[in-house]
N, CA, C and O atoms as a MOPAC input file, in Angstrom:
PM7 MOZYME 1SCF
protein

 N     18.92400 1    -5.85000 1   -20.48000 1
 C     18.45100 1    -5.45700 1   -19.16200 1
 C     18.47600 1    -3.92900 1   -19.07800 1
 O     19.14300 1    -3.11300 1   -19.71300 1
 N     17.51600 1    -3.76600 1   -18.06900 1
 C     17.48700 1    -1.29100 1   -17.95100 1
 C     18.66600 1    -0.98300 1   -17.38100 1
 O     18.86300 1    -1.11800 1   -16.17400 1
 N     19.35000 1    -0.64000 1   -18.03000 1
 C     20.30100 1     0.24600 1   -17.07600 1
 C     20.21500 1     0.51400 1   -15.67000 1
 O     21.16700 1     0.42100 1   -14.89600 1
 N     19.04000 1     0.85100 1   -15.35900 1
 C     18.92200 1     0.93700 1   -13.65600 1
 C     18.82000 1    -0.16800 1   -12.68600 1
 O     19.01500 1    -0.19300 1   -11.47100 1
 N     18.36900 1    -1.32200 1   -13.75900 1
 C     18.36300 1    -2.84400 1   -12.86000 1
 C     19.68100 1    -3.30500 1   -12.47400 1
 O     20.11800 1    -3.77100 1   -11.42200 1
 N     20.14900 1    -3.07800 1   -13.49000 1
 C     22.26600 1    -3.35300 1   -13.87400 1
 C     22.47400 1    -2.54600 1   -13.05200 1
 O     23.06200 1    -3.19600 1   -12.18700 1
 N     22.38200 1    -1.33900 1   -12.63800 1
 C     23.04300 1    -0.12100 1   -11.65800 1
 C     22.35600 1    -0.99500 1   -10.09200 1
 O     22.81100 1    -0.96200 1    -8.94900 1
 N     21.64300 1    -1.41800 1   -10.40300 1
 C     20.91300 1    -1.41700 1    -8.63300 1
 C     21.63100 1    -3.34400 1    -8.41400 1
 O     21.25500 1    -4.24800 1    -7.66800 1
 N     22.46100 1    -3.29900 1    -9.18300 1
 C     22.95200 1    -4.84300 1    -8.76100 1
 C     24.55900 1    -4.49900 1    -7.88600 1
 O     25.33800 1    -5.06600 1    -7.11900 1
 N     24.44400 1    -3.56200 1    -8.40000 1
 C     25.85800 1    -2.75700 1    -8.36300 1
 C     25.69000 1    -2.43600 1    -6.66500 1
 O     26.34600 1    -3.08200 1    -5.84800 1
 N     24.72800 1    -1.35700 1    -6.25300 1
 C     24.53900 1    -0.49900 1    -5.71700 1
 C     24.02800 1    -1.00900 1    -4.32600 1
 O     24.53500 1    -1.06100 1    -3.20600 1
 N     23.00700 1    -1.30800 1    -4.77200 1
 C     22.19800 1    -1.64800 1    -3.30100 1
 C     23.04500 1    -2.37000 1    -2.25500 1
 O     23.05800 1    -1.61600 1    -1.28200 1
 N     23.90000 1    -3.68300 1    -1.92900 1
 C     24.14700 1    -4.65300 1    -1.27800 1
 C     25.38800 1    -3.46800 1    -0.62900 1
 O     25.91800 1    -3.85300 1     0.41300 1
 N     25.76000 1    -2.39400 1    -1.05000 1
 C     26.70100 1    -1.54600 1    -0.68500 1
 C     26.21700 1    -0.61200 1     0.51900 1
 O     26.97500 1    -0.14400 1     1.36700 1
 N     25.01500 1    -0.44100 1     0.46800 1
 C     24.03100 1     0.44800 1     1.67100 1
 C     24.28500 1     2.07000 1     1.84600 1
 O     23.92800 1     2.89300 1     2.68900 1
 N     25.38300 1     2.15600 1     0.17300 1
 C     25.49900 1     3.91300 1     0.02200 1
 C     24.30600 1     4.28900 1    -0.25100 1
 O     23.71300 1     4.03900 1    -1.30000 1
 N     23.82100 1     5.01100 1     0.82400 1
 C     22.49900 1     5.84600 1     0.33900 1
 C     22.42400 1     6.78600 1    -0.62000 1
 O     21.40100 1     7.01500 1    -1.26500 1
 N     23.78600 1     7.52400 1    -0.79000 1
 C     23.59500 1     8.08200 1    -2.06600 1
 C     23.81200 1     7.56400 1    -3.50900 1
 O     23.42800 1     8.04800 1    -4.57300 1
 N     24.45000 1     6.57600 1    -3.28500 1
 C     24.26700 1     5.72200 1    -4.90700 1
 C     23.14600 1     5.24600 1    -5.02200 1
 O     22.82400 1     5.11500 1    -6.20300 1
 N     22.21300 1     4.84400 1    -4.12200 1
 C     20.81400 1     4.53600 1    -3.99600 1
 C     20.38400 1     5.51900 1    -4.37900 1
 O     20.25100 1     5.32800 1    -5.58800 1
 N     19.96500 1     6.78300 1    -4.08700 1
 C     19.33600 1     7.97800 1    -4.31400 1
 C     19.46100 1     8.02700 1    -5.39300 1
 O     18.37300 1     7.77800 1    -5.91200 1
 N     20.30200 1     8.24100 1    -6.20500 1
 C     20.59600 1     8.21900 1    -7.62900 1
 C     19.71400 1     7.77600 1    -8.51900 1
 O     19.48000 1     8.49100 1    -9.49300 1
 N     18.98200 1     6.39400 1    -8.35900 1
 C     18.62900 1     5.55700 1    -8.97600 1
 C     17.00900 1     5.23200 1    -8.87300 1
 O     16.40000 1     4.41200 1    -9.56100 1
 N     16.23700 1     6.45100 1    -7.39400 1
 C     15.26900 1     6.74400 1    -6.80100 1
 C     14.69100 1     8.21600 1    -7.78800 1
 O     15.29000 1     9.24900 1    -8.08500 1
 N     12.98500 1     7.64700 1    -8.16700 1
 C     12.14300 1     8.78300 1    -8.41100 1
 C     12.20400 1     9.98200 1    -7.10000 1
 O     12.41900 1     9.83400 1    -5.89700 1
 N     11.92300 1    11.17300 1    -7.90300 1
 C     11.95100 1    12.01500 1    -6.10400 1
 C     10.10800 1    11.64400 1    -5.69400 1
 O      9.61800 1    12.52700 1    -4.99100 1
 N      9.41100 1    10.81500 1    -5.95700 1
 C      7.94800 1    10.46300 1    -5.18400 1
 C      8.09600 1     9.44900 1    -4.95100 1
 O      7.00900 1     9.06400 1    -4.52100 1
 N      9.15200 1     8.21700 1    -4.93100 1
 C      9.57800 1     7.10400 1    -4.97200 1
 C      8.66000 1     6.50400 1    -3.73700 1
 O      8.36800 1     7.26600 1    -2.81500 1
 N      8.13200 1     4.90300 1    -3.72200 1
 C      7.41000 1     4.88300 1    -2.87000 1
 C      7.76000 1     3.58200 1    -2.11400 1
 O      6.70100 1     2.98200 1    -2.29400 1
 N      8.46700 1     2.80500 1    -1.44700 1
 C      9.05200 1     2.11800 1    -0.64300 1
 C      8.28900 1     1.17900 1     0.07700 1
 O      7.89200 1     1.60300 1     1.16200 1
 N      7.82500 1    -0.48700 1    -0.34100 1
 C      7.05000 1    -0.91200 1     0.78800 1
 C      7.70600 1    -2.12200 1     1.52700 1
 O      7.58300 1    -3.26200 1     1.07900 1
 N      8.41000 1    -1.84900 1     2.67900 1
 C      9.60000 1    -2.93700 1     3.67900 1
 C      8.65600 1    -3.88000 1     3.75500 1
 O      7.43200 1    -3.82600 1     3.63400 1
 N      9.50800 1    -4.87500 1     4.00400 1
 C      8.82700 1    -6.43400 1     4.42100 1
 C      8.59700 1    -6.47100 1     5.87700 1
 O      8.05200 1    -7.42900 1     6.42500 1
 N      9.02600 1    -5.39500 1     6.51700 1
 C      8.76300 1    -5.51800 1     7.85200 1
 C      7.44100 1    -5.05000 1     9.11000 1
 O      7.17400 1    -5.21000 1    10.30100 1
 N      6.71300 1    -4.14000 1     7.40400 1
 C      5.41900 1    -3.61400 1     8.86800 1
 C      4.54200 1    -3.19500 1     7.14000 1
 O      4.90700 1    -3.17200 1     5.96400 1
 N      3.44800 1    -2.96400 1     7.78000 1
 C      2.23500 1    -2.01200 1     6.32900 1
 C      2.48800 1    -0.77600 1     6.57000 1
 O      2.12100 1    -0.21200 1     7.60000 1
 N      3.22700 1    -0.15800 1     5.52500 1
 C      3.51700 1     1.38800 1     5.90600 1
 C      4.27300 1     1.64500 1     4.49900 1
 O      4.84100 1     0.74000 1     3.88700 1
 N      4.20800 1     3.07700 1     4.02900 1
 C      4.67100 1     2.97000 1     2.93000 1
 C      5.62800 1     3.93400 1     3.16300 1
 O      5.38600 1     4.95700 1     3.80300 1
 N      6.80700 1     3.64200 1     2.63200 1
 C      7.55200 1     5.53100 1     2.81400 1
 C      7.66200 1     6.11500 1     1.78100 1
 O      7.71600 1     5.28400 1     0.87400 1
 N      7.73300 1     7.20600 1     1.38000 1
 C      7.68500 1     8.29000 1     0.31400 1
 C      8.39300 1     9.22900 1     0.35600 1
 O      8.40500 1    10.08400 1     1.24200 1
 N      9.22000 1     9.16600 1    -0.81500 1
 C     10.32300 1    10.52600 1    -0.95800 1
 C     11.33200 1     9.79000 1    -1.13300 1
 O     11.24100 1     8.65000 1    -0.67900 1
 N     12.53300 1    10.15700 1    -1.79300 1
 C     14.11800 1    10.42000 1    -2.57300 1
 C     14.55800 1     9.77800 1    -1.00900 1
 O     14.78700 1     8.62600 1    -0.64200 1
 N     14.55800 1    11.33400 1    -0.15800 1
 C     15.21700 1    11.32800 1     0.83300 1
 C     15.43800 1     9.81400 1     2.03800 1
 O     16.25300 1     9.00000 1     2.47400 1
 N     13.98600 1    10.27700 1     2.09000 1
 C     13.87800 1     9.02600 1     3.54400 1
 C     13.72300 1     7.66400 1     2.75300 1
 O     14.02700 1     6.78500 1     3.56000 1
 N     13.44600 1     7.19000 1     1.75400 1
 C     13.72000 1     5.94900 1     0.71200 1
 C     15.28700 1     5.42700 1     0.70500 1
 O     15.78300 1     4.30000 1     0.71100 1
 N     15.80000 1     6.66100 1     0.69200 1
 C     17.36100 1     6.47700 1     0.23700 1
 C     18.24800 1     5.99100 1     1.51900 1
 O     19.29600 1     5.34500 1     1.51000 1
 N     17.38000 1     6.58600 1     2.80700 1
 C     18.35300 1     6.68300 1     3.79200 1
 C     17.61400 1     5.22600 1     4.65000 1
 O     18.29100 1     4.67400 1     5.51700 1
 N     16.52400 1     4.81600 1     4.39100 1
 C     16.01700 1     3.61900 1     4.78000 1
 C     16.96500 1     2.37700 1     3.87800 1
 O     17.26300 1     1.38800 1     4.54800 1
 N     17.37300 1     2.39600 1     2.60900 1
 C     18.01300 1     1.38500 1     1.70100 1
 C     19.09000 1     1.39500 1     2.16000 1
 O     19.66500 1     0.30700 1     2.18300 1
 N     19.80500 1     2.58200 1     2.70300 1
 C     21.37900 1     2.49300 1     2.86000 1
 C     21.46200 1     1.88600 1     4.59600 1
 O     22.48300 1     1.42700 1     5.10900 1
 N     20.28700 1     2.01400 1     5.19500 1
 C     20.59400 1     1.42600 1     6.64400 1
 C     20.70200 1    -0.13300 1     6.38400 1
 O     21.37100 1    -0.86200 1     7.11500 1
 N     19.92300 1    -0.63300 1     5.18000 1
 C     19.09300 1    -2.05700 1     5.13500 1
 C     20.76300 1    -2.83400 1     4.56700 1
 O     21.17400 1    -3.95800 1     4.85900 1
 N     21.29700 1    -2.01600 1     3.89200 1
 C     22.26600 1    -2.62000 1     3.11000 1
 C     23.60600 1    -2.98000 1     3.81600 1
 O     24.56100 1    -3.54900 1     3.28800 1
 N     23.49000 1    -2.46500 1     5.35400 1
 C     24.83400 1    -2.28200 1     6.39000 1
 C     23.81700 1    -3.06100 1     7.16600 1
 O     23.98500 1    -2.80300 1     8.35800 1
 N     22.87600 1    -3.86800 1     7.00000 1
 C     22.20800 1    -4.66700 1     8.16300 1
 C     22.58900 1    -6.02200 1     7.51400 1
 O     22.78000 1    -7.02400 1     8.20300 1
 N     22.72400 1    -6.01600 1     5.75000 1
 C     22.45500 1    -7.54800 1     5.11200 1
 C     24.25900 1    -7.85500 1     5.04400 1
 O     25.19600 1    -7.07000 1     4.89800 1
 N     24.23700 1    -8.59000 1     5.13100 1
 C     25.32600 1    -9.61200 1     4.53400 1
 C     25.49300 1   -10.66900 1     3.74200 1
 O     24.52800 1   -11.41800 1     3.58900 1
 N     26.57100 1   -10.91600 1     3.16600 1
 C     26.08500 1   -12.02700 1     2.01600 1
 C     25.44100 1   -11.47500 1     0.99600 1
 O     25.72100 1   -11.92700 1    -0.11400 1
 N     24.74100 1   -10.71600 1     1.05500 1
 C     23.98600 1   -10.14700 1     0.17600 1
 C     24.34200 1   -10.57000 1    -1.72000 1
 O     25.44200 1   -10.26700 1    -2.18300 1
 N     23.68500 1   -10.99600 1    -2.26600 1
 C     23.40600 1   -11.22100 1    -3.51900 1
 C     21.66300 1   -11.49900 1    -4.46700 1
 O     20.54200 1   -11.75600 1    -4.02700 1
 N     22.06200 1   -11.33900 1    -5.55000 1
 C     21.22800 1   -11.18800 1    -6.25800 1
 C     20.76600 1   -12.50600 1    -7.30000 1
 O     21.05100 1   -12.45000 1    -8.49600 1
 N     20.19200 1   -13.42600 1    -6.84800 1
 C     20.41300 1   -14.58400 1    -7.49100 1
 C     19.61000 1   -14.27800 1    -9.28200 1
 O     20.39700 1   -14.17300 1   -10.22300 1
 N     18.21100 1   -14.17600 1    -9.53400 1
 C     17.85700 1   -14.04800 1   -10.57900 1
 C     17.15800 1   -12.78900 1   -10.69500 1
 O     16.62500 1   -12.30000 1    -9.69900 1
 N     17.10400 1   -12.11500 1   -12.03000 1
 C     16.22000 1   -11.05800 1   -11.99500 1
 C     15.48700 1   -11.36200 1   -13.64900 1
 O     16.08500 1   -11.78300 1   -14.63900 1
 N     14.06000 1   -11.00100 1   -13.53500 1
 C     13.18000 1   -11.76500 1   -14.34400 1
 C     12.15600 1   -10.23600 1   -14.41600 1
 O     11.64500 1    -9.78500 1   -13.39000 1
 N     11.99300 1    -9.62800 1   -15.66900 1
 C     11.37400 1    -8.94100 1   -15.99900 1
 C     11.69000 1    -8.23600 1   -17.23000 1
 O     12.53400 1    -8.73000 1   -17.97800 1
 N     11.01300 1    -6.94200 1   -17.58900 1
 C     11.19300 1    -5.90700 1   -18.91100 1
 C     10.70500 1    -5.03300 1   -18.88000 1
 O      9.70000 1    -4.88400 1   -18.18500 1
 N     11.17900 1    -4.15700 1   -19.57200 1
 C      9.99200 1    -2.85700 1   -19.42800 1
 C     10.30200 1    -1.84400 1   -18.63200 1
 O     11.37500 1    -1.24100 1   -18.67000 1
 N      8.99100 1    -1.52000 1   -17.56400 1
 C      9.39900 1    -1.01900 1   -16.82400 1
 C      8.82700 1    -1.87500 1   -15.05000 1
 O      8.99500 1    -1.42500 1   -13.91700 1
 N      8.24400 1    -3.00900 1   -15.42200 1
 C      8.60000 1    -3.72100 1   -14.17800 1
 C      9.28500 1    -5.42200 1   -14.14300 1
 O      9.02300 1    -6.36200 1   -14.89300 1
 N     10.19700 1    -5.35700 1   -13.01500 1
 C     11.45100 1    -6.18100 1   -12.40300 1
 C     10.70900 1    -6.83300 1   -11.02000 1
 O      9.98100 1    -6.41100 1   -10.12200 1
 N     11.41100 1    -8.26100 1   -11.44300 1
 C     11.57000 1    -8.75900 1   -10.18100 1
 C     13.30600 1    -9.41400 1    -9.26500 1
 O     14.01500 1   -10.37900 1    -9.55000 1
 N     13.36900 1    -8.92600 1    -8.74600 1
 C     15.09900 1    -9.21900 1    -8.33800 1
 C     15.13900 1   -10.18300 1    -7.35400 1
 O     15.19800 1    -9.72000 1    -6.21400 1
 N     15.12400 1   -11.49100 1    -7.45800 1
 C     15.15100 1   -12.41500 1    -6.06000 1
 C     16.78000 1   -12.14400 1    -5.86600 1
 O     17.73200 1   -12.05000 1    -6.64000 1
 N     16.59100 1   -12.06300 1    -4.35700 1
 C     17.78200 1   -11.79600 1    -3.51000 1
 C     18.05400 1   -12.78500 1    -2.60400 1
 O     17.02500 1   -13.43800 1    -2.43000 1
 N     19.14500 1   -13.28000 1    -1.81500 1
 C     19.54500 1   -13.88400 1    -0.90600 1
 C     20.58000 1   -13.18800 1     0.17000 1
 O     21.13600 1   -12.11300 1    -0.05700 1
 N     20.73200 1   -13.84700 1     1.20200 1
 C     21.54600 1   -12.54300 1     2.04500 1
 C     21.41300 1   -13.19600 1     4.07100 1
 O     20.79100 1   -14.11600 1     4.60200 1
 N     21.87600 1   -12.66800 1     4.33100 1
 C     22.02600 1   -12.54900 1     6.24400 1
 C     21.83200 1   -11.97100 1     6.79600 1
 O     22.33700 1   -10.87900 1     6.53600 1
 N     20.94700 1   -12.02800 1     8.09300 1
 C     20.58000 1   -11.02800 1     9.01300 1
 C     20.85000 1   -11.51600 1     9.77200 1
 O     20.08800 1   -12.35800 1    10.24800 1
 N     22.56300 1   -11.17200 1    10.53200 1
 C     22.83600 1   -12.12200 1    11.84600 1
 C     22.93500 1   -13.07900 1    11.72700 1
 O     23.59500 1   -13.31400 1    10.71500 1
 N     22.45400 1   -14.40900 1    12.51500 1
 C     22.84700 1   -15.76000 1    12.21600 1
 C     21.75100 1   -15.93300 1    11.25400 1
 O     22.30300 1   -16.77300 1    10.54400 1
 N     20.39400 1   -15.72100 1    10.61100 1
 C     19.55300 1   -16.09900 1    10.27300 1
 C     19.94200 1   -15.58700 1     8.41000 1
 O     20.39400 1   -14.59600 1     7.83600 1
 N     19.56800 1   -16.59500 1     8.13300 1
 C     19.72700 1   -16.98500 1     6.49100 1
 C     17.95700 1   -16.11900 1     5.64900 1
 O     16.88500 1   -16.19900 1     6.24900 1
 N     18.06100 1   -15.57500 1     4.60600 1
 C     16.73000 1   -14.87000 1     4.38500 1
 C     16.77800 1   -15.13000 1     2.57400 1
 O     17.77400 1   -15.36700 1     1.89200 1
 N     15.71600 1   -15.02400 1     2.24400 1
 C     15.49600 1   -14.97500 1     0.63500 1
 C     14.65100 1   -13.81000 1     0.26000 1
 O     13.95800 1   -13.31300 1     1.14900 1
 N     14.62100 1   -13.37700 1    -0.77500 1
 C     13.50900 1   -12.71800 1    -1.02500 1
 C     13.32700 1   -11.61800 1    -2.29400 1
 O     14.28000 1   -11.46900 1    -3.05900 1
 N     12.37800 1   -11.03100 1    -2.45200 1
 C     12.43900 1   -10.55900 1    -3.85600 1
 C     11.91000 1    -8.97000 1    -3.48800 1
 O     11.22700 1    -8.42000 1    -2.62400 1
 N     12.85400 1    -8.51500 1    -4.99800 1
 C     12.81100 1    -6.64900 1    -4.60600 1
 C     11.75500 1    -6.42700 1    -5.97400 1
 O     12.01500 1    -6.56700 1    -7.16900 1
 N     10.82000 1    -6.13600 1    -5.48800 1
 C      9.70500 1    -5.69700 1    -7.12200 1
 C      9.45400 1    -3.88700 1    -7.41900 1
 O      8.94500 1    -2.95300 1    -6.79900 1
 N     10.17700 1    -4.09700 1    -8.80200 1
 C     10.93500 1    -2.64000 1    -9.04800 1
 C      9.49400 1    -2.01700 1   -10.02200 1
 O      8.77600 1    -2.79400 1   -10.65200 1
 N      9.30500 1    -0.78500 1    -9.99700 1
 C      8.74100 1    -0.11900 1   -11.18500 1
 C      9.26200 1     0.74600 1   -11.37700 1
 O      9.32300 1     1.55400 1   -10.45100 1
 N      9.79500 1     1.01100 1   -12.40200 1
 C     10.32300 1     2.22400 1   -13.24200 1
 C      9.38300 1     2.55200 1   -13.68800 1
 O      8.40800 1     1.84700 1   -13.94900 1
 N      9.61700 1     4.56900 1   -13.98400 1
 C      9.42400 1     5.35600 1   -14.17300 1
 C      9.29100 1     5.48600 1   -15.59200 1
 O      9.67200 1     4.37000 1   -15.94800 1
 N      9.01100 1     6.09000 1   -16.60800 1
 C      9.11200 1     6.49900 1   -18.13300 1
 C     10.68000 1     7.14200 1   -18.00200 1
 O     11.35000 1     7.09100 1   -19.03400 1
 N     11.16800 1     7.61100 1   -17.06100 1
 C     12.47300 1     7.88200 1   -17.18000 1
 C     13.27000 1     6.99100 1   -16.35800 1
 O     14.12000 1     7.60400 1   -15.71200 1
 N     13.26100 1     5.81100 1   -16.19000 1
 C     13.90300 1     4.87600 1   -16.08500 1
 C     14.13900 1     4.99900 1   -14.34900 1
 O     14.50200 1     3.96300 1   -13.79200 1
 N     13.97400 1     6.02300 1   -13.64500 1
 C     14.13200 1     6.17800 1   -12.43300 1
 C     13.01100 1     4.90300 1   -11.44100 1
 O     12.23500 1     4.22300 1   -12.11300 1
 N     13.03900 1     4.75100 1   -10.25000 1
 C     12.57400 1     3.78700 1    -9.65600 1
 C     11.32600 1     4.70800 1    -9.23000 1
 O     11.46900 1     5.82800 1    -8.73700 1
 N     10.13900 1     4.12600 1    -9.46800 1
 C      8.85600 1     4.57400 1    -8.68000 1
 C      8.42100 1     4.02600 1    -7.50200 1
 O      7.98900 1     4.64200 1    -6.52800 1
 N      8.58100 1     2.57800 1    -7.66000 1
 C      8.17900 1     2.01700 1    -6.77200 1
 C      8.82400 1     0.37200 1    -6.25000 1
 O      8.87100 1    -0.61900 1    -6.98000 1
 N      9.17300 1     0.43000 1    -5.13100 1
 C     10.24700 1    -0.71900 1    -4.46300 1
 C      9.62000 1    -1.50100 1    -3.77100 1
 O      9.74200 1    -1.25600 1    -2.57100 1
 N      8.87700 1    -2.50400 1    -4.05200 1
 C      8.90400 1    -3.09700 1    -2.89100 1
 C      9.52400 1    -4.76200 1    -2.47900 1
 O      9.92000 1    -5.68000 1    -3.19800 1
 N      9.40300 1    -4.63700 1    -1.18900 1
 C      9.98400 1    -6.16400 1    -1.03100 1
 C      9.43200 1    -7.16700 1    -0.12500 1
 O      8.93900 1    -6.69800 1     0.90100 1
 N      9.39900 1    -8.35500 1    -0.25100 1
 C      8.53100 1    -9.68400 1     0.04400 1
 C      9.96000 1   -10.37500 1     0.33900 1
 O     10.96700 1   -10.32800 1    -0.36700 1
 N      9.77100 1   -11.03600 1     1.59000 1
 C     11.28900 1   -12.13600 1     2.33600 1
 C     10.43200 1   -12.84700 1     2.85300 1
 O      9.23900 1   -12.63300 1     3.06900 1
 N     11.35900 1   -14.10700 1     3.14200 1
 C     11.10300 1   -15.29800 1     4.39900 1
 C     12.22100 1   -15.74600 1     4.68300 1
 O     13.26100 1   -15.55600 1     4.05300 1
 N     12.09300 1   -16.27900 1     5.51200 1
 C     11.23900 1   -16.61000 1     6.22000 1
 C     11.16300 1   -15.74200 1     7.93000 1
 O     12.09200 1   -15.12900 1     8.45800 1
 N      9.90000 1   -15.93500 1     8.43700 1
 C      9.62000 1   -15.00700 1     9.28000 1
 C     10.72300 1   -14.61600 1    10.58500 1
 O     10.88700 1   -13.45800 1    10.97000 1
 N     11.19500 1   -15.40800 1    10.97400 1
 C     12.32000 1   -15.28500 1    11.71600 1
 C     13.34800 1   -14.05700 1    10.97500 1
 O     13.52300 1   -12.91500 1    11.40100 1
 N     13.88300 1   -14.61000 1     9.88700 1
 C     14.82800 1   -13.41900 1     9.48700 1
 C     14.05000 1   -12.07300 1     8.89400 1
 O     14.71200 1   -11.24600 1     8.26700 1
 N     12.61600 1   -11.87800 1     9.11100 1
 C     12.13200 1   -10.62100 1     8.70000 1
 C     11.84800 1   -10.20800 1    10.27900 1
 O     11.51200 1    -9.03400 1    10.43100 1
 N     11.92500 1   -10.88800 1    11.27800 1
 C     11.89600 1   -10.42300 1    12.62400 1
 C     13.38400 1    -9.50100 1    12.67700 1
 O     13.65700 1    -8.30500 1    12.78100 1
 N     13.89500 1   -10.34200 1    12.58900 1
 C     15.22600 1    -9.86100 1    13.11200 1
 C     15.95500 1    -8.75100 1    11.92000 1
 O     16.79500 1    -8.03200 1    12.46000 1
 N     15.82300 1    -8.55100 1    10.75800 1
 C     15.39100 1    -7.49800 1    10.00200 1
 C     14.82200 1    -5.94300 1    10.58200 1
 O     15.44200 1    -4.88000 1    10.59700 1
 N     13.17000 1    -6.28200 1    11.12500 1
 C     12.56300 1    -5.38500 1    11.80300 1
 C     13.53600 1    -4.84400 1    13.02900 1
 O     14.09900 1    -3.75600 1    12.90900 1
 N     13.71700 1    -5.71900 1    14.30500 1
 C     14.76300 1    -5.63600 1    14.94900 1
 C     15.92900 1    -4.77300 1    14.73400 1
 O     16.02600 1    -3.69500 1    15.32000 1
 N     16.61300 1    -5.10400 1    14.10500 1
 C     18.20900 1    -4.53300 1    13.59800 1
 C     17.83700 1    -3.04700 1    13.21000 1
 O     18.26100 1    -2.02600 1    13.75100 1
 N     16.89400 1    -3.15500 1    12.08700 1
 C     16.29000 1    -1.63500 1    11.36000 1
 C     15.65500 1    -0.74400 1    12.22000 1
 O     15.55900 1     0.42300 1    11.84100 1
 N     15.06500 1    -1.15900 1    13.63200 1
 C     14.49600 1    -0.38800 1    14.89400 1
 C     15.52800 1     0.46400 1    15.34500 1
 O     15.57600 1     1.68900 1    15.23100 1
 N     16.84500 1    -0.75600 1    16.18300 1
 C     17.89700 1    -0.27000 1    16.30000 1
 C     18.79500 1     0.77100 1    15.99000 1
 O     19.50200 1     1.44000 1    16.74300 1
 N     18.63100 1     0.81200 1    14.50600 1
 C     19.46700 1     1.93100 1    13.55300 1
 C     18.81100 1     3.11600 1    13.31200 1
 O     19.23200 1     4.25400 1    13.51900 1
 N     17.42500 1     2.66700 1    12.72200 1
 C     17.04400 1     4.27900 1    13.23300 1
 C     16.59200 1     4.92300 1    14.50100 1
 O     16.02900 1     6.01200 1    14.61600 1
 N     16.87700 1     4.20400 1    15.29500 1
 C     16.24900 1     5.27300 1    16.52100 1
 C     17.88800 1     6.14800 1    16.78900 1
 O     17.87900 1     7.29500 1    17.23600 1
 N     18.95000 1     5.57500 1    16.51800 1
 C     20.04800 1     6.86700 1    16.52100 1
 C     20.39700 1     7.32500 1    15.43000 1
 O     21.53200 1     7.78500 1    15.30600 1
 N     19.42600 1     7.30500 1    14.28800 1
 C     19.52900 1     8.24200 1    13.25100 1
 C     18.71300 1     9.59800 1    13.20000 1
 O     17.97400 1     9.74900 1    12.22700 1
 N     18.76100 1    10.37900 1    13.94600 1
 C     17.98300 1    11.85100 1    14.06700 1
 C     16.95000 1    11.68300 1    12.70500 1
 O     15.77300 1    11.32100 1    12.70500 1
 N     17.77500 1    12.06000 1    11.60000 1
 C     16.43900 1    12.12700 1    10.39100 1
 C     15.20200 1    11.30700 1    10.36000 1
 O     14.17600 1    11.64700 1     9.77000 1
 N     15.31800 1    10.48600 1    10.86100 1
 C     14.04300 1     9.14200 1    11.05600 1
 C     12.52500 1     9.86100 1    11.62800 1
 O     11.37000 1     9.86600 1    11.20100 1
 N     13.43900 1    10.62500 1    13.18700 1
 C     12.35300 1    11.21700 1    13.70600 1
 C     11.39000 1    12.23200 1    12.50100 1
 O     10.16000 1    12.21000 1    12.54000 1
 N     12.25000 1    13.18900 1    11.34400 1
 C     11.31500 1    13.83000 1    10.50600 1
 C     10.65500 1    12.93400 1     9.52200 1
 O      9.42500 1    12.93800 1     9.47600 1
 N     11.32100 1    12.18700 1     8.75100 1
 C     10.44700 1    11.45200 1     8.26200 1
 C      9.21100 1    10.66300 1     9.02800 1
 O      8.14300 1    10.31200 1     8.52600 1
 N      9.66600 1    10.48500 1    10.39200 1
 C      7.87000 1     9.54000 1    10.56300 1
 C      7.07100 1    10.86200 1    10.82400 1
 O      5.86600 1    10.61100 1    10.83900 1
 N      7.30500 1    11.99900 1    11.00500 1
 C      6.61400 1    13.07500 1    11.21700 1
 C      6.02100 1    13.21300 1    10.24000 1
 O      4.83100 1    13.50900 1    10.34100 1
 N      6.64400 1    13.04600 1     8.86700 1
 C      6.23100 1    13.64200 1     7.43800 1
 C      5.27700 1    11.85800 1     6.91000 1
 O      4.38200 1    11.86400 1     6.06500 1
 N      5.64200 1    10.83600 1     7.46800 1
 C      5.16900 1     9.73100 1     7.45300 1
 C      3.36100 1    10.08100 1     8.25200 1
 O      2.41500 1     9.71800 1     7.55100 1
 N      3.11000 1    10.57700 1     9.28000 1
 C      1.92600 1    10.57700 1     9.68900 1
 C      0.93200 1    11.19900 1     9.68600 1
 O     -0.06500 1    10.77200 1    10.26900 1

């Protein structure tokens, strides 16, 4: 397995944004299960993963199925009372760094309440406001 898949089994379910960062291209490109929007950058990637990871519970990593430089990581986990599945689809970089994240869940209820929770958190996270600035 890449070293960075093994590191991000480690890492992610912890919601340190900077052990996340670590493991992030700096053009890294982020697509949530919760709206069509992409985010871009180290920064606001890192600080979106570390909110997501203090929202999940339970959190685990049931199978991960890939090589190379693209991964698929099915996950399982809690949002509140609602039970969620879903898969993190990784591309690495030629330097093993993450290019591109994205993630696919169900069922729709727990990607509501996902959206929900993640509204919540960043609207009292100041940095949010620059990133959707740099987002539009």
């Amino acid at each position: 397995m890449h070293p960075t898949i093994t590191r991000m089994q480690e890492v992610v379910a912890k919601g340190d944004e900077a052990l996340i960062a670590e493991l992030l291209s700096e053009d890294v490109k982020f697509l949530p299960p919760t709206y069509w929007k992409t985010w871009t950058g180290r920064a606001p990637v890192a600080a979106v993963l570390g909110h997501v990871g203090q929202v999940f519970s339970d959190f685990r990593y049931r199978r991960i199925m890939g090589e190379g430089n693209d991964w698929a990581l099915e996950f399982q986990c809690k949002i509140g009372e609602f039970d969620a599945v879903g898969v993190d689809l990784i591309t690495l970089g030629d330097d093993g760094l993450i290019e591109v994240f994205e993630v696919v869940m169900r069922p729709y209820k727990s990607v509501g309440a996902l959206r929900d929770a993640m509204n919540a958190r960043v609207q009292t996270d100041a940095r949010f406001l620059k990133f959707r600035e740099a987002l539009s």
